[in-house]
RODO-2510 file (C-alpha; in nm, 4 decimals, decimal comma):
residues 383
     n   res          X          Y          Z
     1     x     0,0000     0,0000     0,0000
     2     x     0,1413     0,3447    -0,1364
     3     x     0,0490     0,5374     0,1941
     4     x     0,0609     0,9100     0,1898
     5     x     0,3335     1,0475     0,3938
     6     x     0,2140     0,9903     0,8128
     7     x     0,3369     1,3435     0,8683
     8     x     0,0361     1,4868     0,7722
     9     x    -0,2380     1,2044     0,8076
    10     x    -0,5557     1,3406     1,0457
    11     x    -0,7705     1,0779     1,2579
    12     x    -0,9113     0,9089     0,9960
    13     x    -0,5933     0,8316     0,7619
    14     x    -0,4165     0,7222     1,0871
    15     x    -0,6788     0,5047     1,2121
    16     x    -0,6118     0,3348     0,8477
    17     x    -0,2666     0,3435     0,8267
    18     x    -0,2403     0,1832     1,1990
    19     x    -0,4551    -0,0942     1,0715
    20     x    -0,2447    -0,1830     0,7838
    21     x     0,0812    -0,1426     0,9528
    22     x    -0,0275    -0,3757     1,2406
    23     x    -0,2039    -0,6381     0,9650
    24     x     0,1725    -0,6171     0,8265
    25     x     0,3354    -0,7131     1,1600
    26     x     0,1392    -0,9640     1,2478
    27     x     0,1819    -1,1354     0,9173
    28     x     0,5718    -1,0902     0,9205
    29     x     0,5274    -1,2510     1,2467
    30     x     0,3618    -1,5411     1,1178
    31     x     0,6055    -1,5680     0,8290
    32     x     0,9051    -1,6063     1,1399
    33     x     0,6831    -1,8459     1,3449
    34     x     0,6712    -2,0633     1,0458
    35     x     1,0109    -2,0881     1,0262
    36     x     1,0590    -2,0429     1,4077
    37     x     0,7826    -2,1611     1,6078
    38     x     0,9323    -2,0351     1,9273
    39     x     1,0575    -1,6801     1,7428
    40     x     1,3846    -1,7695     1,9332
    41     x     1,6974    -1,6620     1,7690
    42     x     2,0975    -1,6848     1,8683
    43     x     2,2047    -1,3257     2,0279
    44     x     2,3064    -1,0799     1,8035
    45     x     2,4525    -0,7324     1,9104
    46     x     2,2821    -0,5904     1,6208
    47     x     1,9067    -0,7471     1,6687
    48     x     1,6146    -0,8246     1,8537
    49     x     1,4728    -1,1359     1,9755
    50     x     1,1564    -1,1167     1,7667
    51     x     0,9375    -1,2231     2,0053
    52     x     1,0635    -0,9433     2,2351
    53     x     1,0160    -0,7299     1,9527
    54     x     0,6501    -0,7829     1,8870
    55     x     0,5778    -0,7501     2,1951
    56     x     0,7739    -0,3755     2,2122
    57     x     0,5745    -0,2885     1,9446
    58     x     0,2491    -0,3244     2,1026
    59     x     0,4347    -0,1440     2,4252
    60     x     0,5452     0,1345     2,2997
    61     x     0,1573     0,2342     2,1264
    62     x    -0,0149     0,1640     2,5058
    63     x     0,3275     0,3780     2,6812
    64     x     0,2576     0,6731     2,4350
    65     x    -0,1001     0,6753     2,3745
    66     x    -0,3355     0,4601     2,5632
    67     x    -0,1086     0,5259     2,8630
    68     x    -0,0123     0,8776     2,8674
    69     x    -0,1981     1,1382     3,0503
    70     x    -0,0553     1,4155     2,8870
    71     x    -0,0970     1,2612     2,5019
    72     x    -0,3010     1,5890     2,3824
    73     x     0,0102     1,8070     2,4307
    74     x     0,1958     1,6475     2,1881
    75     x     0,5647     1,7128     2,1920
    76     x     0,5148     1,9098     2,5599
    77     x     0,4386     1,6506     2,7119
    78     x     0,6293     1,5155     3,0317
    79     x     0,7811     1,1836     2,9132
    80     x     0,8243     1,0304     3,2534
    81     x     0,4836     1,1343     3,4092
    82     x     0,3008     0,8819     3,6509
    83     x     0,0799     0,6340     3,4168
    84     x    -0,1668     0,3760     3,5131
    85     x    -0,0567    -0,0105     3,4593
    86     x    -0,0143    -0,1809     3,1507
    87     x    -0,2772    -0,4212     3,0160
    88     x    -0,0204    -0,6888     3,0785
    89     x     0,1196    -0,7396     3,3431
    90     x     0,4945    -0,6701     3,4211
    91     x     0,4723    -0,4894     3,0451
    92     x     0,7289    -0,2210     3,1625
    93     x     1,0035    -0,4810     3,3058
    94     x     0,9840    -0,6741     2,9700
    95     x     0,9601    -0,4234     2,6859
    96     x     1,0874    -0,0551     2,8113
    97     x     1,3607    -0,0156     2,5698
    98     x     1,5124     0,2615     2,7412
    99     x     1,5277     0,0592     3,0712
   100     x     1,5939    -0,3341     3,0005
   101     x     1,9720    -0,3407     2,8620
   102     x     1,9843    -0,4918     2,5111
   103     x     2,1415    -0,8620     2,5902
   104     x     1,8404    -0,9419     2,8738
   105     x     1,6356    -0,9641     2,6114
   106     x     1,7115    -1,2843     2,5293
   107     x     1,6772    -1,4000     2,8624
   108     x     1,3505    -1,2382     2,9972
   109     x     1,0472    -1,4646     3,1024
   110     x     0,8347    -1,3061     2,7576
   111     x     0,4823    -1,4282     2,7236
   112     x     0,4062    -1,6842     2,4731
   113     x     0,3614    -1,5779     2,1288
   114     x    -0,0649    -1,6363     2,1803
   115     x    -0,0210    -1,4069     2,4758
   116     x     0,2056    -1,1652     2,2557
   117     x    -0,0536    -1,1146     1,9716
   118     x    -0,3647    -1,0634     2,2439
   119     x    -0,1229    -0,7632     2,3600
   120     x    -0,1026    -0,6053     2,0477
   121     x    -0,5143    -0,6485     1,9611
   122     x    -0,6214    -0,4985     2,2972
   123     x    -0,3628    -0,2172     2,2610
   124     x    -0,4629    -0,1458     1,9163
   125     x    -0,8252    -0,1340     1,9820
   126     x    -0,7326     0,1213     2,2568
   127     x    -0,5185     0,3175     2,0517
   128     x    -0,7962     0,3651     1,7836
   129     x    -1,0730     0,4123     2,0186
   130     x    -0,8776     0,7271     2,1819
   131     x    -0,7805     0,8385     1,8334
   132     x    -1,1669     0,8975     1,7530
   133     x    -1,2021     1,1423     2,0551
   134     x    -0,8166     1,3123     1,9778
   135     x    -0,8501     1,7010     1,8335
   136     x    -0,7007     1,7771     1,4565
   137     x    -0,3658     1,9881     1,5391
   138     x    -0,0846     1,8574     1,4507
   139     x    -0,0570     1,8499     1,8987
   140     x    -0,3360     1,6289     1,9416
   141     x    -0,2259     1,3443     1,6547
   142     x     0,1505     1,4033     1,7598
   143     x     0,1544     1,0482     1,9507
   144     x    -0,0779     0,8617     1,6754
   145     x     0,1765     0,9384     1,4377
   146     x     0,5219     0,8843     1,6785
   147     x     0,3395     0,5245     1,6998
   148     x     0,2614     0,4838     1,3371
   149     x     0,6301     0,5465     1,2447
   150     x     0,7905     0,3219     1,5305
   151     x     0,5772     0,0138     1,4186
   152     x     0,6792     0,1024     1,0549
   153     x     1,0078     0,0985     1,1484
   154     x     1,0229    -0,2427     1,3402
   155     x     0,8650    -0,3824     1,0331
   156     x     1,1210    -0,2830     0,8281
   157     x     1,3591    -0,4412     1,1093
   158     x     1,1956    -0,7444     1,1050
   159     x     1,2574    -0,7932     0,7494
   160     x     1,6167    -0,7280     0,7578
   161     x     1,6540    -0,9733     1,0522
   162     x     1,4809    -1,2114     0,8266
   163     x     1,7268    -1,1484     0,5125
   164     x     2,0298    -1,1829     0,7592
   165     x     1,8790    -1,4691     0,9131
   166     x     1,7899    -1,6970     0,5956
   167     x     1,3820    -1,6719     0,7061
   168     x     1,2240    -1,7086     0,3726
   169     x     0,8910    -1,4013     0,3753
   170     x     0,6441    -1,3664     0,1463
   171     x     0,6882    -1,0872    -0,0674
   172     x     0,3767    -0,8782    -0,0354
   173     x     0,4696    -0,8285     0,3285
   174     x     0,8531    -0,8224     0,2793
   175     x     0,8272    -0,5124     0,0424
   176     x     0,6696    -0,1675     0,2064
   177     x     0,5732    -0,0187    -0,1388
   178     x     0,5891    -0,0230    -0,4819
   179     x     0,8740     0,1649    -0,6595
   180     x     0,9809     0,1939    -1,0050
   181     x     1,3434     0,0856    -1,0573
   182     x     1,5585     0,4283    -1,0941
   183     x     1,7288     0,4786    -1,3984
   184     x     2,0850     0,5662    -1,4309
   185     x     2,1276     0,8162    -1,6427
   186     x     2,5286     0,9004    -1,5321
   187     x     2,5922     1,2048    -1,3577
   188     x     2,3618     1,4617    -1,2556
   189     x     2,4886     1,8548    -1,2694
   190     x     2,3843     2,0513    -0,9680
   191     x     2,4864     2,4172    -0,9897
   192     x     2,5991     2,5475    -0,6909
   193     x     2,3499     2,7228    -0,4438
   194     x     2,1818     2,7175    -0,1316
   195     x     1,9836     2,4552     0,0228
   196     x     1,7221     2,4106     0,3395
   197     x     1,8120     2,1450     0,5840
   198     x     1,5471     2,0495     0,8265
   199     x     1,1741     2,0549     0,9045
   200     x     1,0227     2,4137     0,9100
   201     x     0,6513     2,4271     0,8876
   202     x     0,3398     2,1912     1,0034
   203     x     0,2835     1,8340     1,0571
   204     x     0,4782     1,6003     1,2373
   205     x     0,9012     1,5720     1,2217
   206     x     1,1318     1,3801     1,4323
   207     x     1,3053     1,6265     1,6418
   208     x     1,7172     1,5437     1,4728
   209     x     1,5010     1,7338     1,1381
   210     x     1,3977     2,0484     1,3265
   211     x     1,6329     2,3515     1,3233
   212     x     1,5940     2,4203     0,9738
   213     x     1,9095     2,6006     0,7989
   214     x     2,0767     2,7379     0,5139
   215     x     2,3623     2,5430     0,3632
   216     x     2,5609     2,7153     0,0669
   217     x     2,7021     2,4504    -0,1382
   218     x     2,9518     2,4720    -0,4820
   219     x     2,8457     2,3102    -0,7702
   220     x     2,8463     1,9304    -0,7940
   221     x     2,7716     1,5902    -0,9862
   222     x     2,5835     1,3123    -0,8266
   223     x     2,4701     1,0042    -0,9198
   224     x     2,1445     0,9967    -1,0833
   225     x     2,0502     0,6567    -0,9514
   226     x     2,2421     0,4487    -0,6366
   227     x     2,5899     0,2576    -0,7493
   228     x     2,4209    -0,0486    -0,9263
   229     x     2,6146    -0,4113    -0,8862
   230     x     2,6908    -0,3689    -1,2524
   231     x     2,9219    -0,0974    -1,1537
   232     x     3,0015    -0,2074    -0,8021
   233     x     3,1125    -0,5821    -0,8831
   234     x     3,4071    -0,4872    -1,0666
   235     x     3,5592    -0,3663    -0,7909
   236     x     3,5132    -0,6688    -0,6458
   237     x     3,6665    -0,8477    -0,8951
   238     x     3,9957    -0,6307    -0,8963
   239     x     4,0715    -0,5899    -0,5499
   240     x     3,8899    -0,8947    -0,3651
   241     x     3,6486    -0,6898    -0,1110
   242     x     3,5014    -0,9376     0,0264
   243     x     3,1026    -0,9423    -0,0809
   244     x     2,7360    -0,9478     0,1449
   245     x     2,6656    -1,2784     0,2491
   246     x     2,3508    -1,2413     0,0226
   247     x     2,5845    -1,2584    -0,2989
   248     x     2,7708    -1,5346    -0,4520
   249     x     2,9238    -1,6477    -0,7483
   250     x     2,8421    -1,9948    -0,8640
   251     x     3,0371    -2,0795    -1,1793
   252     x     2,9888    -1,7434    -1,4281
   253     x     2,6979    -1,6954    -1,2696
   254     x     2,5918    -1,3902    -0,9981
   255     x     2,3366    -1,4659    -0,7545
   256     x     2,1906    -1,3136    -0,4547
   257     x     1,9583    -1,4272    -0,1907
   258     x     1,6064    -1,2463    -0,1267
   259     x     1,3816    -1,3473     0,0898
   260     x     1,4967    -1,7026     0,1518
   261     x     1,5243    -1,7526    -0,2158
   262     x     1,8772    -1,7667    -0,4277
   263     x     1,7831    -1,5853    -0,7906
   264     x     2,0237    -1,4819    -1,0755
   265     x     2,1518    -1,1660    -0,9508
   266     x     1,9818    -0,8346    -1,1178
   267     x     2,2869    -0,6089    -1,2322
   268     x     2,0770    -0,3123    -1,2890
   269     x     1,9617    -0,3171    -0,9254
   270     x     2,1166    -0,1168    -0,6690
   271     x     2,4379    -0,2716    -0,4779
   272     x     2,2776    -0,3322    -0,1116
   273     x     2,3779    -0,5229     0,2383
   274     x     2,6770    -0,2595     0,1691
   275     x     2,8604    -0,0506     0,4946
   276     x     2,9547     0,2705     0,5025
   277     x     3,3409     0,1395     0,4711
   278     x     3,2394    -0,0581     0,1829
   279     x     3,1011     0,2672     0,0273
   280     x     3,4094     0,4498     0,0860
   281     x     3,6411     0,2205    -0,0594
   282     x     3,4281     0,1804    -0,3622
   283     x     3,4901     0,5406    -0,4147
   284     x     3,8872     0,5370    -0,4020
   285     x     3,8729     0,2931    -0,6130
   286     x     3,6476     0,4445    -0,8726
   287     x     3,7954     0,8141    -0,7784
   288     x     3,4532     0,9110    -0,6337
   289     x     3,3241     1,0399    -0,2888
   290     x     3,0509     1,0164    -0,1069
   291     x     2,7939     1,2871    -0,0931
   292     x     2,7035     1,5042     0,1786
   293     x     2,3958     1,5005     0,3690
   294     x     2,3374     1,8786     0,2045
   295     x     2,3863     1,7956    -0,0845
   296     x     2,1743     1,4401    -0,1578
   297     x     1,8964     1,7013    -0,0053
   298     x     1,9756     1,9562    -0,2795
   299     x     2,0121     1,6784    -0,5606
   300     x     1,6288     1,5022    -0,4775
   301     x     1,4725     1,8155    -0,4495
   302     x     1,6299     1,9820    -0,7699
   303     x     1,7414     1,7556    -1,0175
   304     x     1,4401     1,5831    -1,2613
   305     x     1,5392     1,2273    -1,2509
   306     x     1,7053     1,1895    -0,9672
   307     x     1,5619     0,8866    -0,8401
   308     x     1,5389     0,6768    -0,5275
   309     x     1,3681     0,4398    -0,2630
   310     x     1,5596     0,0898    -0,3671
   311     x     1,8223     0,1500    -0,0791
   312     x     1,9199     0,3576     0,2090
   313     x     2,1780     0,5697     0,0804
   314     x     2,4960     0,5860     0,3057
   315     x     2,6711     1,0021     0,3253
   316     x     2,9498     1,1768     0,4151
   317     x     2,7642     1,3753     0,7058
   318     x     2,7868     1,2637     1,0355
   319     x     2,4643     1,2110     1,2406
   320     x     2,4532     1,5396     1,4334
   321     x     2,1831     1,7856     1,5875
   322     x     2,1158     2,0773     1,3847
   323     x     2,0867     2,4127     1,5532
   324     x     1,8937     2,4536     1,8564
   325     x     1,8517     2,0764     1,9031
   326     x     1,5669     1,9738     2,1755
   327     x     1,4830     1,6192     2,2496
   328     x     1,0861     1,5294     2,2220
   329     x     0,9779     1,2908     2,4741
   330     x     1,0906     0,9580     2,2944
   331     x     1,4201     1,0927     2,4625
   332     x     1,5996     0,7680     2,3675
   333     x     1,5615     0,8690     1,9345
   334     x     1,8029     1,0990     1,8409
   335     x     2,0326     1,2053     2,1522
   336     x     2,1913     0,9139     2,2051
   337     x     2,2999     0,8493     1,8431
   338     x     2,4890     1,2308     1,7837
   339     x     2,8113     0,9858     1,7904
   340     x     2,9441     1,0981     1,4596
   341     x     2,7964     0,7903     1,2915
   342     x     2,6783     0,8331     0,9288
   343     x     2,3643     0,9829     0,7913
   344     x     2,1217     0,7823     0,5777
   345     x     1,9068     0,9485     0,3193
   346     x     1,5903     0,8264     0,1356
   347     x     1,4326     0,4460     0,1755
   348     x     1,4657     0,1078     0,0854
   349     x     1,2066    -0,1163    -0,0707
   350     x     1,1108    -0,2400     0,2720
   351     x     1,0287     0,0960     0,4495
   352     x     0,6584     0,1478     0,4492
   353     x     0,6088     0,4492     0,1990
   354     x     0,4259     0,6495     0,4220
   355     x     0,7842     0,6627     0,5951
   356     x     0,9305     0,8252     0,2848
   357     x     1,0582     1,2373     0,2891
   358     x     1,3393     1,3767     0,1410
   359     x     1,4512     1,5298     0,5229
   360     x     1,4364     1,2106     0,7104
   361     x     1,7743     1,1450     0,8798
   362     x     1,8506     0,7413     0,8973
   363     x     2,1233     0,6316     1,1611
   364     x     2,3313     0,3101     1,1777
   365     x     2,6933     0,2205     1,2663
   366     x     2,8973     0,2722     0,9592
   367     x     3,0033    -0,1532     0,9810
   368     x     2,6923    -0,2618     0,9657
   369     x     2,5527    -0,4822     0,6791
   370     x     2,1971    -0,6327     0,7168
   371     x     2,0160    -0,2801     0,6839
   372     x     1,8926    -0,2894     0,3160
   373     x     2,1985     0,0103     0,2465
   374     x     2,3784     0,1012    -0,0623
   375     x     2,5127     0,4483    -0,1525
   376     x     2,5912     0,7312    -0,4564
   377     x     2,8852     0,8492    -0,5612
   378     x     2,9621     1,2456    -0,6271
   379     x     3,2608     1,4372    -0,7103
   380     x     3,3408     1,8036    -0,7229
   381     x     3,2032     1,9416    -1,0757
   382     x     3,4987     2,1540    -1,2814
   383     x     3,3728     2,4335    -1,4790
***
């Protein structure tokens, strides 16, 4: 389902939107449980149990909405106010992910995966019920829409954790939207000017967009399309970087792995399972760089075909505040993360569309592999 952007949704869009994205984690869930009945998995510094994780889902909605007092003040709001108990018990203990330290999880006394899903339809059924009584500002849906977004997102994390994991999905509920293929048409020229960064105006933004500023920039070329594995495999070849466990070469022949499934691999599509250090050496080797933050901003709103929303696209810009940075009451989003890590820009075929906006700031550590990540390339235009 191409979702309009959640941003801007009112009650009745949401109420939608939340149905869909929790008919989309439940059937991811039953697409694991088929493969693991017990959604148990070996620990992983980089993932969730996913039993633990379902169950976080449904806890964060009833923390935010059904259980805070001060929901209709939107990003005011007191994040560690007094709330009345969970609808299961010891809900807190289990699923706070600010609170329970990320190897417990695999050790915590969860409720059983019947249990789990119960959770998540009596929360869900609370959530919409206060949505029909919430007010129209952008105040009153602030919490409906946090919500929206943080399910979307652990539905996009489930799928990755499937890919690295080998769980064959189906691919209706393994893909977040529909997207034309971009086209690579080479380089695109961006003259040099000035650009916007951040959220300025109505409707909901996570608070690492707000603090909109100016950013004067020299002229460039970017990539109209991400590096494809036409053009990334031949560095490969020539220096021996080692390749994403979801690629292989069996006799002349390229595969990769989606979903479970090993397919001749699509040359045209965009090189993904990259890191950030895989990115950069790329570009040494092809005498590229990779492009600021600013200026992937400047490119997708200027340039006619510029295209993406195959890959998360790996930057130069380091995850940062911009000016006058103030948490909102998910304290635990942005603040911890100003590390220097990389910025992320656009979406991969798994996000759920609704997700999609050309200021949306991604954040992972530059090593990592199993995000569906690939990159552009730029250089410094010569006139």
């Amino acid at each position: 389902m191409n979702q309009p952007s959640f941003r801007r949704m009112d009650a009745s869009q949401l109420a939608h939107a939340l149905r869909h994205s929790r008919q989309r984690t439940l059937a991811l869930a039953d697409a694991w449980a088929q493969a693991l009945p017990d959604l148990l998995i070996p620990y992983s510094p980089e993932l969730n149990p996913p039993l633990w994780e379902l169950g976080h889902v449904g806890w964060f909605q009833e923390w935010w909405v059904g259980r805070n007092q001060q929901r209709h003040l939107g990003t005011a709001c007191e994040p560690d106010h007094a709330r009345p108990a969970p609808a299961l018990a010891n809900a807190d203990a289990l699923y706070n992910s600010s609170q329970v330290p990320h190897a417990s999880r695999w050790h915590l006394p969860l409720p059983s995966v019947a249990d789990t899903r119960a959770y998540l339809n009596t929360v869900l059924d609370q959530t919409l019920a206060l949505l029909a009584l919430a007010g129209p500002s952008d105040s009153d849906l602030y919490f409906w829409r946090l919500v929206l977004a943080h399910e979307d997102m652990h539905n996009e994390a489930s799928v990755y954790m499937a890919q690295a994991l080998n769980v064959p999905l189906p691919a209706e509920w393994a893909l977040g939207h529909t997207q034309p293929r971009a086209v690579d048409h080479g380089p695109v020229h961006i003259p040099a000017q000035t650009v916007t960064l951040g959220h300025n105006g109505p409707g909901f933004a996570f608070d690492n967009e707000l603090g909109a500023h100016t950013v004067a920039l020299d002229a460039f070329d970017i990539d109209s399309a991400p590096v494809s594995w036409a053009r990334y495999l031949p560095f490969v070849q020539a220096t021996g970087h080692r390749l994403p466990l979801h690629v292989r070469r069996t006799g002349s022949e390229w595969q990769s792995r989606h979903w479970g499934q090993w397919q001749p691999l699509d040359d045209t599509a965009p090189a993904v399972h990259l890191s950030h250090t895989d990115a950069l050496a790329w570009c040494r080797w092809a005498g590229r760089r990779l492009p600021t933050e600013a200026e992937w901003v400047c490119a997708a709103k200027t340039a006619p075909g510029f295209g993406w929303g195959e890959v998360w696209e790996w930057t130069a810009s380091a995850f940062a505040p911009f000016p006058g940075f103030a948490p909102h009451p998910y304290r635990d989003y942005s603040a911890p993360w100003f590390d220097g890590g990389p910025v992320l820009k656009g979406f991969c075929a798994s996000t759920a569309y609704g997700m999609a906006h050309v200021h949306y700031r991604n954040y992972f550590t530059p090593e990592r592999r199993d995000i569906f990540a690939g990159f552009r390339s730029a250089a410094v235009a010569r006139y």
